[in-house]
Biopython code that builds the backbone (N, CA, C, O; Angstrom):
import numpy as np
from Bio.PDB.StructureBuilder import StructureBuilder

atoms = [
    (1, "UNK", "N", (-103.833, -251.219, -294.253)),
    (1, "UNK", "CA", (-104.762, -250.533, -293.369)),
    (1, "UNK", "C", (-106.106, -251.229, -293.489)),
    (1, "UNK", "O", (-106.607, -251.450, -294.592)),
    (2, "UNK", "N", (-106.542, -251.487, -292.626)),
    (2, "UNK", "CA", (-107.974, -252.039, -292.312)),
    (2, "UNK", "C", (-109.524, -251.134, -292.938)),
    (2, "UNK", "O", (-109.417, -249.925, -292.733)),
    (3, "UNK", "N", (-110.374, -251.389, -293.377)),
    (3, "UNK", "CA", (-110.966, -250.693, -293.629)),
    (3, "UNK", "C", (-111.662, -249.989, -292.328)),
    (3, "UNK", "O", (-111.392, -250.259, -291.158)),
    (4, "UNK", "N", (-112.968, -248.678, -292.952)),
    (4, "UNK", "CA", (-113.382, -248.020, -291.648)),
    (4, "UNK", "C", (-114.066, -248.697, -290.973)),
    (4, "UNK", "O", (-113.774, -248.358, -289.826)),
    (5, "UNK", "N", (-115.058, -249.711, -290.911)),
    (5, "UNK", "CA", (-116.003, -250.483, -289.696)),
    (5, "UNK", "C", (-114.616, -251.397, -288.972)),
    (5, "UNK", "O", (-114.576, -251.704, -287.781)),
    (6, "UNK", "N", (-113.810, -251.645, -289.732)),
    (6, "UNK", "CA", (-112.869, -252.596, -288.634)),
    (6, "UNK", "C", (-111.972, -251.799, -287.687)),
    (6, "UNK", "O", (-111.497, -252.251, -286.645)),
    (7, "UNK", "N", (-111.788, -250.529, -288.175)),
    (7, "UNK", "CA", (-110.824, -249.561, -287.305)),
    (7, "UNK", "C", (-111.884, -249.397, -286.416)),
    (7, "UNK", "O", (-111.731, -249.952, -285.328)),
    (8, "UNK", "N", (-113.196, -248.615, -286.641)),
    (8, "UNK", "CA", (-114.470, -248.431, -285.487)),
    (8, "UNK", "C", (-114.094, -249.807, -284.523)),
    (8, "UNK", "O", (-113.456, -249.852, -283.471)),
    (9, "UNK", "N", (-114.514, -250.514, -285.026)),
    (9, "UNK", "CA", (-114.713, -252.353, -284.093)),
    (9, "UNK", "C", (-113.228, -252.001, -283.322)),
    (9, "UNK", "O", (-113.362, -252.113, -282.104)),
    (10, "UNK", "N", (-111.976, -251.641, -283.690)),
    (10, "UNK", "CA", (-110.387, -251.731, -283.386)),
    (10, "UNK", "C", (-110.533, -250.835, -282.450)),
    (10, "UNK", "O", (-109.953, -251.095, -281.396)),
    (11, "UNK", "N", (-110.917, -250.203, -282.482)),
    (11, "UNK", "CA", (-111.139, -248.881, -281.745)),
    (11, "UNK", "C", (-111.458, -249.184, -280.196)),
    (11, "UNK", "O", (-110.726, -249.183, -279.207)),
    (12, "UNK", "N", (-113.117, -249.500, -280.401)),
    (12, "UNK", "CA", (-113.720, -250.450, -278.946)),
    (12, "UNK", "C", (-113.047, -251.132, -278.073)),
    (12, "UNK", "O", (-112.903, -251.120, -276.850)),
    (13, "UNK", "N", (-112.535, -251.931, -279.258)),
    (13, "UNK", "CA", (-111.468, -253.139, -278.723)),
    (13, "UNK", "C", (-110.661, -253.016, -277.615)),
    (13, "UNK", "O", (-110.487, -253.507, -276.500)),
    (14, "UNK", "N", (-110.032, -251.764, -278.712)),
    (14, "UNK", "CA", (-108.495, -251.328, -277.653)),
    (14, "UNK", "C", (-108.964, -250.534, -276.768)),
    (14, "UNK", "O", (-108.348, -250.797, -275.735)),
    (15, "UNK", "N", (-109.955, -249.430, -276.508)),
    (15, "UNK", "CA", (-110.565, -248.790, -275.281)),
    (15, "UNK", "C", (-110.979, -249.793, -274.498)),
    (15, "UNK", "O", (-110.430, -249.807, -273.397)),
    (16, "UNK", "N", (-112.082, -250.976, -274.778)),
    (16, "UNK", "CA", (-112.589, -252.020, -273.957)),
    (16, "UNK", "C", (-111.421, -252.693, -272.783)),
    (16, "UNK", "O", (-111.593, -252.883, -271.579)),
    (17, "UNK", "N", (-109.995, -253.008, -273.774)),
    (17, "UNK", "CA", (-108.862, -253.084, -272.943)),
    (17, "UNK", "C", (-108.356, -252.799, -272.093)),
    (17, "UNK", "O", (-107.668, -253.494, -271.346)),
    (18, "UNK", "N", (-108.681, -251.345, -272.022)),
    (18, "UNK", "CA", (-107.925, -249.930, -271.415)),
    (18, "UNK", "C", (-106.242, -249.936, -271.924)),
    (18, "UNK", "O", (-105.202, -249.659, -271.326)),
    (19, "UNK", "N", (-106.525, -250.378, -273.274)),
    (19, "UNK", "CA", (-105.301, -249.649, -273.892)),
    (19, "UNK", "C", (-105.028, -248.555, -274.357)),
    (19, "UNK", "O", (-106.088, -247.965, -274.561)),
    (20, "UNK", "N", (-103.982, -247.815, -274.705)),
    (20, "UNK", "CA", (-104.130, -246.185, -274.757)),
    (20, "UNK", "C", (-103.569, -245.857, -276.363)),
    (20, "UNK", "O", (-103.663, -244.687, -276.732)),
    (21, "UNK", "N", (-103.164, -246.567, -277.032)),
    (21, "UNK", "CA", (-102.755, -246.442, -278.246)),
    (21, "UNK", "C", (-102.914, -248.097, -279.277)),
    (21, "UNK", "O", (-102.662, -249.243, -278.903)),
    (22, "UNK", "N", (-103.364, -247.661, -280.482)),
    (22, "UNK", "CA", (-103.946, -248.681, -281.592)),
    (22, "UNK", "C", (-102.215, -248.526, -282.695)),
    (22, "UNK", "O", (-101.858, -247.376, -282.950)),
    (23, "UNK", "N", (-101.653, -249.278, -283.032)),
    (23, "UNK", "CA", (-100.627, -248.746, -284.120)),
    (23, "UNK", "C", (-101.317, -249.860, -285.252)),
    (23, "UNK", "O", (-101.973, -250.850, -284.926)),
    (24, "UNK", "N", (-100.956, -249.384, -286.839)),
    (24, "UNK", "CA", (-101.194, -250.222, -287.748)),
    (24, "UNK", "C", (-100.355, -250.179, -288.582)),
    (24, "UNK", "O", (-99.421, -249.390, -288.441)),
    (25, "UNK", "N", (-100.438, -251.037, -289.734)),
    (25, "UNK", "CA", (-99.475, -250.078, -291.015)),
    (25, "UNK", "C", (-99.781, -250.812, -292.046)),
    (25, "UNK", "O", (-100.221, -251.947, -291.863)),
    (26, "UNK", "N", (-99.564, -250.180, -293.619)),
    (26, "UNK", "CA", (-100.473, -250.537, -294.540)),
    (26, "UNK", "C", (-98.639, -250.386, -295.618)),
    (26, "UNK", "O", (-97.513, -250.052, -295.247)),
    (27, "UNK", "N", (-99.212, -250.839, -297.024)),
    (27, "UNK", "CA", (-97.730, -251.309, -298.005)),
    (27, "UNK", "C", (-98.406, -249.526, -298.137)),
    (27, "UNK", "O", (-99.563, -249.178, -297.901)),
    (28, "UNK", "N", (-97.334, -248.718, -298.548)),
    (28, "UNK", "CA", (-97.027, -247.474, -298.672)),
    (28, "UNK", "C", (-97.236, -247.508, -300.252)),
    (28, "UNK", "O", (-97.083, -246.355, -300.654)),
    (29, "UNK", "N", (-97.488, -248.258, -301.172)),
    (29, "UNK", "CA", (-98.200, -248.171, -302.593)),
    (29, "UNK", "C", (-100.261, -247.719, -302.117)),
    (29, "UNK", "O", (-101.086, -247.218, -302.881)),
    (30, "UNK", "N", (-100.420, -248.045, -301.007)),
    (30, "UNK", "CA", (-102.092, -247.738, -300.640)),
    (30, "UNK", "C", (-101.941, -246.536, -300.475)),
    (30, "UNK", "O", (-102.031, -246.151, -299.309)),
    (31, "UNK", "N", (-101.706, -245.676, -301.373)),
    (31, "UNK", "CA", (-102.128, -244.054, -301.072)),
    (31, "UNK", "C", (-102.761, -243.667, -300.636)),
    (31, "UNK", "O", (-102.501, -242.803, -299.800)),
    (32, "UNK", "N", (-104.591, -244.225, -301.041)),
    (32, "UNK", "CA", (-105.882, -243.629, -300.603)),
    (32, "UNK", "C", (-106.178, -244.150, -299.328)),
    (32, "UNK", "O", (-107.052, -243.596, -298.662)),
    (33, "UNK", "N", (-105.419, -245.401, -298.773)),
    (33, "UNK", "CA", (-105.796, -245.687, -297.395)),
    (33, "UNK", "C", (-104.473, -244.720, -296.259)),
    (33, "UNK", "O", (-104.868, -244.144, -295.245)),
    (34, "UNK", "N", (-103.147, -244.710, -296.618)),
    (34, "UNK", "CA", (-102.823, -243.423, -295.961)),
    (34, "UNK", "C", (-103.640, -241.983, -295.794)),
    (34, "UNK", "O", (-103.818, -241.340, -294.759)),
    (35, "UNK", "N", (-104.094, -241.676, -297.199)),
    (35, "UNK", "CA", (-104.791, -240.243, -297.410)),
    (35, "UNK", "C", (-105.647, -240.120, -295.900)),
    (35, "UNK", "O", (-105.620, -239.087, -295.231)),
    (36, "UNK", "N", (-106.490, -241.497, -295.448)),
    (36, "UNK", "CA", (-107.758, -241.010, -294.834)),
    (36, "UNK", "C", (-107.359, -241.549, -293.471)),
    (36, "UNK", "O", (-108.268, -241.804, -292.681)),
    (37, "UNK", "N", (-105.991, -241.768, -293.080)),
    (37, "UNK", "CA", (-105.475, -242.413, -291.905)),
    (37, "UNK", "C", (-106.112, -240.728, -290.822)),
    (37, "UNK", "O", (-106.825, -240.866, -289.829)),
    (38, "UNK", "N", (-105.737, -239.603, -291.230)),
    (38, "UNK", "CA", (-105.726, -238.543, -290.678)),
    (38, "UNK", "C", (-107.199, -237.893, -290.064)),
    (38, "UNK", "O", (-107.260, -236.973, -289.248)),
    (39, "UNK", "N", (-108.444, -238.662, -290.711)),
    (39, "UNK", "CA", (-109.458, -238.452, -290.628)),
    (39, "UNK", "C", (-110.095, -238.688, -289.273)),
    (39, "UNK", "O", (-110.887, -238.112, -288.526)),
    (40, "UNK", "N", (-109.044, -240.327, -289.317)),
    (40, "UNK", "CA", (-109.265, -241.785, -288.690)),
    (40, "UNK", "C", (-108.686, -241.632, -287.441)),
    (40, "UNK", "O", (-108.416, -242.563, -286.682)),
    (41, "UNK", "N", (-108.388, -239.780, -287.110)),
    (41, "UNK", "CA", (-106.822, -239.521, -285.848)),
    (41, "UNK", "C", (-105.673, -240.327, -285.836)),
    (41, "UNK", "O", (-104.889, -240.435, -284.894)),
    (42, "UNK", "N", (-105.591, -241.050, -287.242)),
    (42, "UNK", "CA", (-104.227, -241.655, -287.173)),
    (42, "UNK", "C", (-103.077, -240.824, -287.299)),
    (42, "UNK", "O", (-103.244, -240.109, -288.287)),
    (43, "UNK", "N", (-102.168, -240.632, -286.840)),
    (43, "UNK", "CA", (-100.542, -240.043, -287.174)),
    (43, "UNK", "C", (-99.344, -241.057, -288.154)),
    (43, "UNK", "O", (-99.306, -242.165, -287.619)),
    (44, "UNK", "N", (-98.686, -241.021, -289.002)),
    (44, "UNK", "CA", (-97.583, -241.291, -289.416)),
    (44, "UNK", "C", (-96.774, -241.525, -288.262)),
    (44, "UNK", "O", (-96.704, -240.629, -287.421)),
    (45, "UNK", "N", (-96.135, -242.627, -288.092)),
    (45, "UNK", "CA", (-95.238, -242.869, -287.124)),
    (45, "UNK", "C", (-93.749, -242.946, -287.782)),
    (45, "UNK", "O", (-92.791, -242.459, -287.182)),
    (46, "UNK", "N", (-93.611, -243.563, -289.008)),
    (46, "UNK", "CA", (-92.590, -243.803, -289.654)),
    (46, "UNK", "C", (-92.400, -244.466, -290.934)),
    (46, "UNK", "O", (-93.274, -245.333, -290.949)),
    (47, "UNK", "N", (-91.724, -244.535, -292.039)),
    (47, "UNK", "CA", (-91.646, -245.637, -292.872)),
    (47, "UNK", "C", (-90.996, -246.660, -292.811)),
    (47, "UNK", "O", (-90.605, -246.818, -291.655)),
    (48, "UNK", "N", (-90.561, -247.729, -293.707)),
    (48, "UNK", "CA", (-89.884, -248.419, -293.526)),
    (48, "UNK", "C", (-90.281, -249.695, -294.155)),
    (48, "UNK", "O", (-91.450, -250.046, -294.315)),
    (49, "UNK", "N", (-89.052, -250.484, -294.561)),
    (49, "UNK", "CA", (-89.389, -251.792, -294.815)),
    (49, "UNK", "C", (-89.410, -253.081, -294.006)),
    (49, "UNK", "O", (-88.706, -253.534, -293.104)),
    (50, "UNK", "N", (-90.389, -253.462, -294.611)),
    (50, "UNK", "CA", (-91.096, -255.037, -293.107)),
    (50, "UNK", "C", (-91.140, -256.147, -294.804)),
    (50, "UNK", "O", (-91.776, -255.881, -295.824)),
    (51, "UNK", "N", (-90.239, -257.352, -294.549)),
    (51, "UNK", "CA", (-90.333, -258.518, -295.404)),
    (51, "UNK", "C", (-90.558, -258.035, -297.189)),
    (51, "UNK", "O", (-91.312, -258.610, -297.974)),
    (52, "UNK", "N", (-89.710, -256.888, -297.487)),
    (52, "UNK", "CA", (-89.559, -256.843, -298.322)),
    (52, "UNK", "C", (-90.640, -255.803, -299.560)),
    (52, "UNK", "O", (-90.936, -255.579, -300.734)),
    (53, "UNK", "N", (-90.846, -255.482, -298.142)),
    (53, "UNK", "CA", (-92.579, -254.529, -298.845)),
    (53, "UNK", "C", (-91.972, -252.721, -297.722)),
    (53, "UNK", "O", (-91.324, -252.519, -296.695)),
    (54, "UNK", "N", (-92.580, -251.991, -298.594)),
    (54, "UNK", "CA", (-92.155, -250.639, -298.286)),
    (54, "UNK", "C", (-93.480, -249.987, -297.463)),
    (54, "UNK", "O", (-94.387, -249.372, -298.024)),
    (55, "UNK", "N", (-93.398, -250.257, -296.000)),
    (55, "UNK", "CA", (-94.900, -249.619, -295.314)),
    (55, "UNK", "C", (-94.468, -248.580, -294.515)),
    (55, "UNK", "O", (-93.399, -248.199, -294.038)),
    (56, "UNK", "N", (-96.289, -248.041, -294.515)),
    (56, "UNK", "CA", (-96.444, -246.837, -293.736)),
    (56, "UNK", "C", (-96.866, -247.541, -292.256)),
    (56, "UNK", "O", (-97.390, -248.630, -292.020)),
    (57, "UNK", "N", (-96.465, -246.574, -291.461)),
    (57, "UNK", "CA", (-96.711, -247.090, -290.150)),
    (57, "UNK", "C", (-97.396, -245.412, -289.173)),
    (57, "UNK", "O", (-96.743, -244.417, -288.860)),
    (58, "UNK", "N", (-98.524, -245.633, -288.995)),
    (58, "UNK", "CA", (-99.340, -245.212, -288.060)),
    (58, "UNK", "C", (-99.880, -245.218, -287.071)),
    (58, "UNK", "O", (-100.686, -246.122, -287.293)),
    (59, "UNK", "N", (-100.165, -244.749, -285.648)),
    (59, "UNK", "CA", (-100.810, -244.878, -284.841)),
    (59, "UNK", "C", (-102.067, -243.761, -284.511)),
    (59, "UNK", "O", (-102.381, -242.946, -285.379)),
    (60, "UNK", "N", (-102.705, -243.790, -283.291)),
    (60, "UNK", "CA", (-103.691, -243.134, -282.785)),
    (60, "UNK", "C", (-103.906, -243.725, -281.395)),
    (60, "UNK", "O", (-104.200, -244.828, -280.936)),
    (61, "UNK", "N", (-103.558, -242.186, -280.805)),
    (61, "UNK", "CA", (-104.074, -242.491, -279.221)),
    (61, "UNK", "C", (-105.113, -242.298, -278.574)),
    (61, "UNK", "O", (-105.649, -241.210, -278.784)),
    (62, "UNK", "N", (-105.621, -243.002, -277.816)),
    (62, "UNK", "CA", (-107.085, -242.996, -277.001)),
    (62, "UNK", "C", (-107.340, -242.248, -276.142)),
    (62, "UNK", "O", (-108.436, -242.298, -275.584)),
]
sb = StructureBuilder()
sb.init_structure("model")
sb.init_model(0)
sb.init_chain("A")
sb.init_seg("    ")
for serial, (resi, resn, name, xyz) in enumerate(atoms, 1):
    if name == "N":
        sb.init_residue(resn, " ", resi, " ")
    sb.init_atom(name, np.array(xyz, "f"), 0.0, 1.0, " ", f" {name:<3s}", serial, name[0])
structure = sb.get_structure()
């Protein structure tokens, strides 16, 4: 997960686009960056493993 000024900046980005949804996902050992996904209007989308690493996968819609 990206920290908070890069999700803000991510944010712009993807509105500037006129895209309607941001997805991310972080290794599921980052507890404290899941914890504050919810703050961030992120949702849990799913888990799962990507190359051998166990991630969380989140989005947030615009």
């Amino acid at each position: 997960m990206i920290g908070c000024s890069a999700a803000v900046a991510a944010t712009g980005t993807t509105r500037a686009a006129r895209l309607t949804e941001i997805r991310l996902d972080t290794n599921a050992s980052m507890t404290e960056n899941i914890a504050r996904c919810p703050r961030f209007g992120y949702v849990e989308t799913h888990r799962g493993g990507q190359d051998g690493v166990r991630r969380v996968f989140v989005s947030k819609r615009l």
